[in-house]
PASEBA-1860 file (N, C-alpha, C; in nm, 3 decimals):
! residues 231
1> XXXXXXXX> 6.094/-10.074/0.673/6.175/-9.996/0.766/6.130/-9.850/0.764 ~ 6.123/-9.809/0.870/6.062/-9.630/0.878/6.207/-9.583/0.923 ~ 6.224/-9.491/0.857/6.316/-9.382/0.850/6.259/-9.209/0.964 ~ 6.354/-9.212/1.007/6.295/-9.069/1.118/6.409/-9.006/1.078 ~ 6.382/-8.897/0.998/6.446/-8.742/0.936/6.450/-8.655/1.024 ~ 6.547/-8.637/1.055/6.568/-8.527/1.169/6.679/-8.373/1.094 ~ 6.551/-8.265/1.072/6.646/-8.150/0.944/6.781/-8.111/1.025 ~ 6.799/-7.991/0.910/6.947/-7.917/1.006/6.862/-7.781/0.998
9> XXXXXXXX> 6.933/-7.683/1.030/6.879/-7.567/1.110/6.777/-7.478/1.099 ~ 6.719/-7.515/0.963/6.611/-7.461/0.918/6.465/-7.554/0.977 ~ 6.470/-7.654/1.008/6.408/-7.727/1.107/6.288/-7.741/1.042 ~ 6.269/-7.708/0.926/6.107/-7.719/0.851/6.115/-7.877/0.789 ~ 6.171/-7.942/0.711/6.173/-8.029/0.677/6.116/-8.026/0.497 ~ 6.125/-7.883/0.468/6.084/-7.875/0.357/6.245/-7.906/0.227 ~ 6.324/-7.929/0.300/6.471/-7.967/0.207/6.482/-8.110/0.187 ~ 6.384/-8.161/0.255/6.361/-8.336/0.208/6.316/-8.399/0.144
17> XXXXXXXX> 6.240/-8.245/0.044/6.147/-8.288/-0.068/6.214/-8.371/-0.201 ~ 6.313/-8.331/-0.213/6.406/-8.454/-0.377/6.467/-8.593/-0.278 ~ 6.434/-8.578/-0.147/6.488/-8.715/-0.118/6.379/-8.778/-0.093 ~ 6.284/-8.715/-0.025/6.109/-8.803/-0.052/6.090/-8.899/-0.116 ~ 6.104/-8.763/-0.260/6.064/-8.844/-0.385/6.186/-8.952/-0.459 ~ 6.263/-8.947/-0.374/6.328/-9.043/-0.428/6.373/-9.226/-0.372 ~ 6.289/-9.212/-0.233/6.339/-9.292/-0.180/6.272/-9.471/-0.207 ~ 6.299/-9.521/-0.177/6.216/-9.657/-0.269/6.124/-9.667/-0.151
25> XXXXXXXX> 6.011/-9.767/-0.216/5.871/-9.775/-0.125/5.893/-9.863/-0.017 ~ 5.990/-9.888/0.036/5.992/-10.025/0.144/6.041/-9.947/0.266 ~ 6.064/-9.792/0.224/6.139/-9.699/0.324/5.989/-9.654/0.330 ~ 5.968/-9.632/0.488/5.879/-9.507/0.488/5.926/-9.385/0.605 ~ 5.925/-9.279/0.540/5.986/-9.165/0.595/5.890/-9.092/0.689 ~ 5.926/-9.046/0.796/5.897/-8.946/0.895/5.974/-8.844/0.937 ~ 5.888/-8.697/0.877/6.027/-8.600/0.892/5.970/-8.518/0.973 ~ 6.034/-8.511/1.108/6.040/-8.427/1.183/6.051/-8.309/1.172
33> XXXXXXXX> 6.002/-8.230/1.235/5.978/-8.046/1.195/6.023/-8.021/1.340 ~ 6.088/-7.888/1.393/6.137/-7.832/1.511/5.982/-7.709/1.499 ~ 5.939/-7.630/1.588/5.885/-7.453/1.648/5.983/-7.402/1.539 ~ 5.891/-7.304/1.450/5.928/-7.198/1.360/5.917/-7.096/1.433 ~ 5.872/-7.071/1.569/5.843/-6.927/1.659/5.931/-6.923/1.804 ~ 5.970/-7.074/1.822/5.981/-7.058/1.974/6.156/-7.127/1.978 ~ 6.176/-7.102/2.080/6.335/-7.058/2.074/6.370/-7.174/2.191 ~ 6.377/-7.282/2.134/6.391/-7.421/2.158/6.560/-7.468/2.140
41> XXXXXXXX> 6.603/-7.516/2.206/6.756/-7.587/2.207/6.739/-7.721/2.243 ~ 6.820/-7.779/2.214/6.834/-7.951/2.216/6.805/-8.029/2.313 ~ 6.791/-7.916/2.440/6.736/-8.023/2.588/6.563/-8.008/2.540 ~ 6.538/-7.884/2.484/6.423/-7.915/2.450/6.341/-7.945/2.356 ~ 6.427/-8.016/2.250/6.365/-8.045/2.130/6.363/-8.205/2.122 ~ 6.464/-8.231/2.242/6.476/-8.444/2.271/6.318/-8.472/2.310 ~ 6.277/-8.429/2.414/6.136/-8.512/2.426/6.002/-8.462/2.319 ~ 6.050/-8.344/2.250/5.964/-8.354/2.124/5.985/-8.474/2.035
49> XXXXXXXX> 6.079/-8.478/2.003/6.137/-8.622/1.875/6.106/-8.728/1.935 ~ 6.110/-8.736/2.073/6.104/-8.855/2.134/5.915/-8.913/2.105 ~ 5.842/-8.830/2.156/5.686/-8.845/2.081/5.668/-8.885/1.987 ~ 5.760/-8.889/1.900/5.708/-8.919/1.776/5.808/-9.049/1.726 ~ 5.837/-9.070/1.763/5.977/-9.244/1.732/5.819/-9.308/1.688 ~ 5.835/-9.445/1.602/5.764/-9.500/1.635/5.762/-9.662/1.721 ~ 5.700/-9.677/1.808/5.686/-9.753/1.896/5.730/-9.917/1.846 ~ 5.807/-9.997/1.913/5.842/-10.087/1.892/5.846/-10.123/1.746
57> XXXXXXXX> 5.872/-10.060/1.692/5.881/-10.068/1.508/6.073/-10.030/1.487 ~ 6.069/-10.109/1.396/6.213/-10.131/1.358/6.199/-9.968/1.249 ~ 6.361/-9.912/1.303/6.349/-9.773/1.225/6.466/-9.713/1.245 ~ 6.503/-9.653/1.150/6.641/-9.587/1.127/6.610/-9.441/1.217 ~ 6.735/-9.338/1.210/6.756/-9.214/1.257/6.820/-9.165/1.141 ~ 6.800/-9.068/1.125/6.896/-8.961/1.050/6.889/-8.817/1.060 ~ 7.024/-8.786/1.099/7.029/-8.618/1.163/7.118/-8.565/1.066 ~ 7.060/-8.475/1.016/7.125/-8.372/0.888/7.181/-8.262/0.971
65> XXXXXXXX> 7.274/-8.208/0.990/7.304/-8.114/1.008/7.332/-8.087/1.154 ~ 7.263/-7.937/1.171/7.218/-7.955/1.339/7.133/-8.040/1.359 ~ 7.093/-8.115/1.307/6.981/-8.246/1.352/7.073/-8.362/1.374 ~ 7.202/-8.355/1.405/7.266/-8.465/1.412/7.310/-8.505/1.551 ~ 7.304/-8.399/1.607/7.407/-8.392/1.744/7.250/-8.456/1.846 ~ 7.146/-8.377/1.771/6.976/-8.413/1.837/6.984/-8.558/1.803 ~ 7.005/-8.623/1.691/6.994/-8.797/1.682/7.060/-8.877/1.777 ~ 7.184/-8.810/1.800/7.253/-8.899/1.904/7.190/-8.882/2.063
73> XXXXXXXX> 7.135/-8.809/2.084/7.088/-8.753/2.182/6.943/-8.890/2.240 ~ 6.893/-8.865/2.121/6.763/-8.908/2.078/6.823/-9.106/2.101 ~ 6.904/-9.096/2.017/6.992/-9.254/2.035/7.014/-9.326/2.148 ~ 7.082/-9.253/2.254/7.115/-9.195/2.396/7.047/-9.269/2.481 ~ 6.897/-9.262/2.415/6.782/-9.296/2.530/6.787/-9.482/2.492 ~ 6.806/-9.513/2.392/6.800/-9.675/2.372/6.621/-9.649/2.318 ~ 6.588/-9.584/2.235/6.432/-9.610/2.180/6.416/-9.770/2.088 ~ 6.298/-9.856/2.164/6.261/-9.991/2.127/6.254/-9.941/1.986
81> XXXXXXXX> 6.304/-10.048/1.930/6.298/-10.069/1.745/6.406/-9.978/1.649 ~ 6.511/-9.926/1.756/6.619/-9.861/1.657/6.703/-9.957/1.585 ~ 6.732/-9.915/1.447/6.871/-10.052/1.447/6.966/-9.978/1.389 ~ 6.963/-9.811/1.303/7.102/-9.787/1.314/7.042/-9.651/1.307 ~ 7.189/-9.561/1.292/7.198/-9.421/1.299/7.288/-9.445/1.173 ~ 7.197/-9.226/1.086/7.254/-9.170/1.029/7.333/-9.053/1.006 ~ 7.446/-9.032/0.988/7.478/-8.891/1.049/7.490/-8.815/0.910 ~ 7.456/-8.695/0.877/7.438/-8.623/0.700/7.499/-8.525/0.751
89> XXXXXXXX> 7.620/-8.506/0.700/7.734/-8.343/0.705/7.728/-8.274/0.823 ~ 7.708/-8.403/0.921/7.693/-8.339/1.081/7.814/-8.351/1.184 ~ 7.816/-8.323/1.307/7.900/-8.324/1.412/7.848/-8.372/1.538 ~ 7.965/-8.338/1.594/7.942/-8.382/1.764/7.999/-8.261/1.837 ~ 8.092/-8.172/1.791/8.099/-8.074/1.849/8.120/-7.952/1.775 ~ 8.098/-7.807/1.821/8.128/-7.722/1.716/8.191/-7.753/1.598 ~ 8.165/-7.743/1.479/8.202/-7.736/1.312/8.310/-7.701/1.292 ~ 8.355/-7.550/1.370/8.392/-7.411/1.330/8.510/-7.438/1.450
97> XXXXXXXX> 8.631/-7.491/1.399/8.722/-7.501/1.533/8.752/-7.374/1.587 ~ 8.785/-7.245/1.503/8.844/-7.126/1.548/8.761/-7.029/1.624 ~ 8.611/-7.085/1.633/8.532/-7.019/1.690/8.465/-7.069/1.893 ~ 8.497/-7.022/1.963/8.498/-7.067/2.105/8.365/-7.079/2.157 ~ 8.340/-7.135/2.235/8.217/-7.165/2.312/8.121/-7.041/2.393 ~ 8.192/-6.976/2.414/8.169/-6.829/2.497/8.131/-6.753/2.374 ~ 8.164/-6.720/2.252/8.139/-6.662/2.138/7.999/-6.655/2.113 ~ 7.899/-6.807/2.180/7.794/-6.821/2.174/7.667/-6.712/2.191
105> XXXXXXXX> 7.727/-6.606/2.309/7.624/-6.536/2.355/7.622/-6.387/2.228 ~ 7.678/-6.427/2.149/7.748/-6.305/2.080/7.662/-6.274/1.954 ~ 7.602/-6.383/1.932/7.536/-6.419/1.788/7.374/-6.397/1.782 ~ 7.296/-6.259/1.674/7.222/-6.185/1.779/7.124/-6.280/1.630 ~ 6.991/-6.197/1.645/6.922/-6.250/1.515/6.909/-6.120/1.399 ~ 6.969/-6.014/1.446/6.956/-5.935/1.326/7.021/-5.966/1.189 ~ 7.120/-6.034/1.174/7.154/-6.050/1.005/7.088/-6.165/0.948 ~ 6.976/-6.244/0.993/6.886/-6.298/0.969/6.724/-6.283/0.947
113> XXXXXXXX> 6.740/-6.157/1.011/6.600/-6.050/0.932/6.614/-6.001/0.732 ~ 6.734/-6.025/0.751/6.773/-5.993/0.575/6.775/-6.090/0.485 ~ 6.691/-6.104/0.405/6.670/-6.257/0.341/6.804/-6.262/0.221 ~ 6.805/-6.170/0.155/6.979/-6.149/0.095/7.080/-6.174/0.159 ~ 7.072/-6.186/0.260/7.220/-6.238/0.379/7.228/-6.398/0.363 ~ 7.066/-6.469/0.323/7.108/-6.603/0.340/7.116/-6.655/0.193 ~ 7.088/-6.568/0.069/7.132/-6.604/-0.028/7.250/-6.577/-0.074 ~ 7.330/-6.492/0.013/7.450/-6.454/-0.062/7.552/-6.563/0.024
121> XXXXXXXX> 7.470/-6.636/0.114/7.575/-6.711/0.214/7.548/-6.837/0.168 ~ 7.419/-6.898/0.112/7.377/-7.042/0.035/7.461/-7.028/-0.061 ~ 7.501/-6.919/-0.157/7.557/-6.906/-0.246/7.708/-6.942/-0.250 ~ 7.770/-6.833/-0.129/7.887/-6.880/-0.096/7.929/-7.004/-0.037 ~ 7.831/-7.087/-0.018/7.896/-7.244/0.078/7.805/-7.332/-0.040 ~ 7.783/-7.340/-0.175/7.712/-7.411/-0.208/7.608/-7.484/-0.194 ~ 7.508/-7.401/-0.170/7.388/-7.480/-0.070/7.278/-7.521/-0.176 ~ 7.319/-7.411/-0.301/7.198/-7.475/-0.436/7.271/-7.483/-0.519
129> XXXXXXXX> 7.223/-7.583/-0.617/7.292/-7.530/-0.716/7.189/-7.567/-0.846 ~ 7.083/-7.523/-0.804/6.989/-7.531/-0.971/6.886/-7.462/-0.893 ~ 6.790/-7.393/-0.984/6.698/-7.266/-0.908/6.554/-7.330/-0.838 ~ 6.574/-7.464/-0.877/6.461/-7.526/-0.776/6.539/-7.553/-0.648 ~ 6.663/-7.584/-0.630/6.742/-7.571/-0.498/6.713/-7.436/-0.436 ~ 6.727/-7.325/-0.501/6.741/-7.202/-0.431/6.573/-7.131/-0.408 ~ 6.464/-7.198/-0.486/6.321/-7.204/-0.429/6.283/-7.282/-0.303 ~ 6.372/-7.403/-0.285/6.314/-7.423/-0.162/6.363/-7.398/-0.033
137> XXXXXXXX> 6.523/-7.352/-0.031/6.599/-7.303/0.088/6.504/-7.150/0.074 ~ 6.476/-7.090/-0.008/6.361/-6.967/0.005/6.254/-7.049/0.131 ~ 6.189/-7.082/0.052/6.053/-7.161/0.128/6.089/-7.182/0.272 ~ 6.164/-7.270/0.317/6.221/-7.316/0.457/6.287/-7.192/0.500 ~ 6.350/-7.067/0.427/6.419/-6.987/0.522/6.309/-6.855/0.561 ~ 6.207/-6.829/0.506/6.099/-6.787/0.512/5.998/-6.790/0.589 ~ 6.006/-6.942/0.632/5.916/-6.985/0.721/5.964/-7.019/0.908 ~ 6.084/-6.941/0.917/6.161/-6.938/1.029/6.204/-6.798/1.129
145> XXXXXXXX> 6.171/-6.753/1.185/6.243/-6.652/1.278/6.343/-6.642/1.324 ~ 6.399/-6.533/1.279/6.533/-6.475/1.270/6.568/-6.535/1.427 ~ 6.516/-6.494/1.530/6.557/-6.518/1.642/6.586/-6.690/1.672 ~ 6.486/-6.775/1.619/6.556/-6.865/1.600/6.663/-6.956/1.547 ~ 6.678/-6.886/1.451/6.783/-6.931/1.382/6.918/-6.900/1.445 ~ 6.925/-6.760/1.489/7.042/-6.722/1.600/7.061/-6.791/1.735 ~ 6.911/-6.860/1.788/6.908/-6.957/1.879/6.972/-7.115/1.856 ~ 6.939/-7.101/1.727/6.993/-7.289/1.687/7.163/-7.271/1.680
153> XXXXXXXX> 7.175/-7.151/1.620/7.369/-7.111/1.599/7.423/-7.122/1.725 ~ 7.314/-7.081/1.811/7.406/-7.025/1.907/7.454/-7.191/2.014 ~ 7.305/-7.279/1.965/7.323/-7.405/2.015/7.420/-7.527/1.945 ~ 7.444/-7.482/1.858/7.554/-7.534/1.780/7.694/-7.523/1.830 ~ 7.726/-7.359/1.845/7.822/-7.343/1.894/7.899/-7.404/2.022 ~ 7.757/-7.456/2.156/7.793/-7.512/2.213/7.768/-7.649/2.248 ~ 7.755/-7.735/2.131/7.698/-7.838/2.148/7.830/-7.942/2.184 ~ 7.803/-8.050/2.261/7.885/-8.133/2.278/7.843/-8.257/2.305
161> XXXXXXXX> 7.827/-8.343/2.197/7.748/-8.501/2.219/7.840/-8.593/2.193 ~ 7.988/-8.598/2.235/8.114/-8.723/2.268/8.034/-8.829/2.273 ~ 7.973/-8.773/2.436/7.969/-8.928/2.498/7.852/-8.959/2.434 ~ 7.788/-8.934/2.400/7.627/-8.978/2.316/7.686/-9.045/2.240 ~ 7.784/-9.002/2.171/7.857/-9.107/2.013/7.920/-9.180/2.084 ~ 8.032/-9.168/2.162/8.060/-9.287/2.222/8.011/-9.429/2.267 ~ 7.869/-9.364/2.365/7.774/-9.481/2.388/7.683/-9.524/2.303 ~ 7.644/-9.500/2.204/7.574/-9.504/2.124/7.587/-9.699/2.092
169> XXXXXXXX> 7.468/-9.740/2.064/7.465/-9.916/2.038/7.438/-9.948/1.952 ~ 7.386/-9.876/1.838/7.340/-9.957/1.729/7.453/-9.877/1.612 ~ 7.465/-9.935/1.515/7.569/-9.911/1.376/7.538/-9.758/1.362 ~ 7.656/-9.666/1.303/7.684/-9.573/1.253/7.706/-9.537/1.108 ~ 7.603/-9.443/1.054/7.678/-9.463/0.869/7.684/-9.289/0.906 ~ 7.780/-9.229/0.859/7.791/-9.094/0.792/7.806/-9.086/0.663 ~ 7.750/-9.004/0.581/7.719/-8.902/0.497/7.789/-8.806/0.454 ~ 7.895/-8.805/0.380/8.007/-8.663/0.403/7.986/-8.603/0.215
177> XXXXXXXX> 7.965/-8.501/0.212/7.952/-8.414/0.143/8.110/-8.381/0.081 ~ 8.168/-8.447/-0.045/8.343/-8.407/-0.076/8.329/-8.273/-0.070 ~ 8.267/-8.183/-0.120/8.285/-8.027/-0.125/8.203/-7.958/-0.016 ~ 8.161/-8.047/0.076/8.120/-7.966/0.237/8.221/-7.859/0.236 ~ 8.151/-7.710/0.264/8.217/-7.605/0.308/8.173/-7.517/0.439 ~ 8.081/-7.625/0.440/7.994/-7.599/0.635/8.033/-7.658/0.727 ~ 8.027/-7.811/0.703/8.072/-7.900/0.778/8.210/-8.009/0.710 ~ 8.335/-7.925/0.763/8.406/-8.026/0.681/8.471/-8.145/0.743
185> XXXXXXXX> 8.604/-8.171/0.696/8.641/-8.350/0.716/8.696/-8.396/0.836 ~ 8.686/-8.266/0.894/8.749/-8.244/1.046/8.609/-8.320/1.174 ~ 8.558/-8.275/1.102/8.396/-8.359/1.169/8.404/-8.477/1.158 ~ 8.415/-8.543/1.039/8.409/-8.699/1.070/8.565/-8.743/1.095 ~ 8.649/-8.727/1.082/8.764/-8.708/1.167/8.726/-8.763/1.365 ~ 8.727/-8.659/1.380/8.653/-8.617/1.498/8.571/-8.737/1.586 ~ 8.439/-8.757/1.465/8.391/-8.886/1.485/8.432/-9.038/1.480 ~ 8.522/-9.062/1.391/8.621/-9.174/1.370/8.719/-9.197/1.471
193> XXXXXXXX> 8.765/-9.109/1.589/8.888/-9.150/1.635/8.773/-9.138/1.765 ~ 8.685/-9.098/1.790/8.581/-9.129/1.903/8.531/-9.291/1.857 ~ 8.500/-9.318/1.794/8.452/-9.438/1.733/8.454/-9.463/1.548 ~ 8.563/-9.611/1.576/8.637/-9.602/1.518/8.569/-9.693/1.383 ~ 8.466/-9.758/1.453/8.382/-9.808/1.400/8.258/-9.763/1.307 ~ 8.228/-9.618/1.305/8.173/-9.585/1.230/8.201/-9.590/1.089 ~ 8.054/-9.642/1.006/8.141/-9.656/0.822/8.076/-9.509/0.819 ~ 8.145/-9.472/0.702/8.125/-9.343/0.621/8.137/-9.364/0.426
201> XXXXXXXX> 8.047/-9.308/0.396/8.039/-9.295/0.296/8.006/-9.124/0.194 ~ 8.110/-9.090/0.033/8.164/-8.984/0.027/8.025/-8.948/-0.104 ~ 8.030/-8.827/-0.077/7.923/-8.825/-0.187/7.972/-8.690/-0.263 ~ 7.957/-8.672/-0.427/7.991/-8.499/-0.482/7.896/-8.400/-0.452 ~ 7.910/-8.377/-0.328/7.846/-8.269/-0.307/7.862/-8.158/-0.212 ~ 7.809/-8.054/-0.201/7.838/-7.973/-0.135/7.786/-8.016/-0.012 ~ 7.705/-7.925/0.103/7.678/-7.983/0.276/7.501/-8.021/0.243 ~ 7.431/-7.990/0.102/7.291/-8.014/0.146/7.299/-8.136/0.039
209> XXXXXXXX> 7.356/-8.251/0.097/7.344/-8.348/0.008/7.212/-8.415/-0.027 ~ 7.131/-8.460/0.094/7.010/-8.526/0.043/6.970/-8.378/-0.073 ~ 6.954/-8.304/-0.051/6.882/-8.145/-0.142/6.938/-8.195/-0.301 ~ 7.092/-8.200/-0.296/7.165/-8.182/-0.403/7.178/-8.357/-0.495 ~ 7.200/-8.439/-0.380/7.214/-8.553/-0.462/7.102/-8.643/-0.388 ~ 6.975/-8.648/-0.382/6.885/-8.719/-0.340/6.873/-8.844/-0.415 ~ 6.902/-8.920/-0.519/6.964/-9.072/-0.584/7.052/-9.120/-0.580 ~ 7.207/-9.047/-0.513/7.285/-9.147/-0.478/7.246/-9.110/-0.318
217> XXXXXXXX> 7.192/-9.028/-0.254/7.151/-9.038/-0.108/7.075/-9.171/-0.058 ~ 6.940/-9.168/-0.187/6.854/-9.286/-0.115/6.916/-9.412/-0.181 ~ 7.000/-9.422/-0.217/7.088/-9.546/-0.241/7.152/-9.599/-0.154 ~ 7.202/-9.543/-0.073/7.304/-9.503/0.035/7.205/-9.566/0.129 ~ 7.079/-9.490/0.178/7.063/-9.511/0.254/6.925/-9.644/0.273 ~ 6.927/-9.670/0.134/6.876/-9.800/0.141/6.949/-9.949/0.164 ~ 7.081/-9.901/0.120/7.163/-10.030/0.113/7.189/-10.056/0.313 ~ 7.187/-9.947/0.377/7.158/-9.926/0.487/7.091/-9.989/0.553
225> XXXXXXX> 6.925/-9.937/0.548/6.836/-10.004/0.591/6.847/-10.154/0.535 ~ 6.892/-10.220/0.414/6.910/-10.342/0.370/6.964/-10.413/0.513 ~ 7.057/-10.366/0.508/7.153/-10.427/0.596/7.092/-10.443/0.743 ~ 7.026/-10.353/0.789/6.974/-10.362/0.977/6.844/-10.415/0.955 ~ 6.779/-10.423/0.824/6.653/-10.558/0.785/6.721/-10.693/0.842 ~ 6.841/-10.747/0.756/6.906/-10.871/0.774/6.988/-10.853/0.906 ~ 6.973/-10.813/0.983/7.029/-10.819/1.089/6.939/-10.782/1.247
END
């Protein structure tokens, strides 16, 4: 079974490195990377991902983050050889209930020129928590433009993929992080009473779970792929 990794907003794919290495050999992974320069939103990042599915081959999805709302999207289309979707500490519509849709245009890229702004904010939402965690959110936040990153927020803010989850045909597993302080329980909430049928499963961790718990992740998500093998 091939697995298609789809990151969250850092879009490098360099936070998939402890789940790589952890995943058993019958998985083979493809991790999608987003433009580190160019200021791309979700209408235009679908027919990038879409290039790269692989062709009539049986294969999972999984959208971390802001890469989640892009999986369903990606789902949307009915690509030959899908058999389920993963959703990792993600949504379907803004995260941030108190924050409005119009707010969007508001969010510039200057406090993202300051590389101390994103450690004192990984810090505050638990995003590492051992100093090889906080070497590689370095690495991936390094290798991104400020302006994009204010571009992906700002596409967040107005993202809305209901009906994508709604229509969606093949099985649903979410991923929920117990101490998510990015994306919390209001999200899969959210997702559950849209479809009610989605399983979910709870993991101790904060929102960068594959990062933080990459062995009970690829557990998770092998028993997964187990399952859409036999089926």
């Amino acid at each position: 079974m091939k697995l298609v990794l789809l990151p969250g907003l850092d879009g490098t794919g360099v936070l998939f490195r402890p789940l790589l290495s952890a995943l058993p050999s019958n998985i083979e992974p493809i991790v999608v990377t987003y433009p580190t320069r160019e200021l791309l939103g979700y209408d235009q990042l679908l027919p990038l991902i879409q290039q790269l599915l692989p062709r009539n081959e049986p294969h999972l999805l999984l959208g971390e983050s802001f890469g989640g709302p892009l999986s369903l999207r990606v789902a949307a289309t009915r690509p030959s050889g899908l058999r389920g979707l993963i959703l990792c500490g993600s949504f379907v519509t803004c995260p941030v209930a108190l924050v409005p849709t119009w707010f969007a245009p508001a969010v510039r890229p200057l406090p993202f020129y300051t590389f101390p702004f994103f450690i004192k904010l990984q810090a505050a939402l638990g995003l590492y928590e051992t100093p090889e965690h906080h070497a590689l959110g370095r690495e991936a936040i390094t290798q991104v433009a400020p302006a994009v990153f204010a571009h992906r927020v700002r596409e967040i803010l107005r993202v809305d993929v209901t009906t994508e989850l709604k229509g969606c045909n093949v099985p649903i597993l979410y991923m929920q992080g117990v101490r998510d302080r990015v994306v919390g329980a209001a999200s899969l909430d959210k997702i559950r009473k849209l479809r009610p049928d989605v399983r979910s499963v709870q993991i101790d961790s904060g929102h960068m779970i594959l990062k933080t718990r990459p062995a009970e992740s690829s557990q998770v998500i092998a028993q997964f792929a187990a399952e859409r093998t036999e089926n």
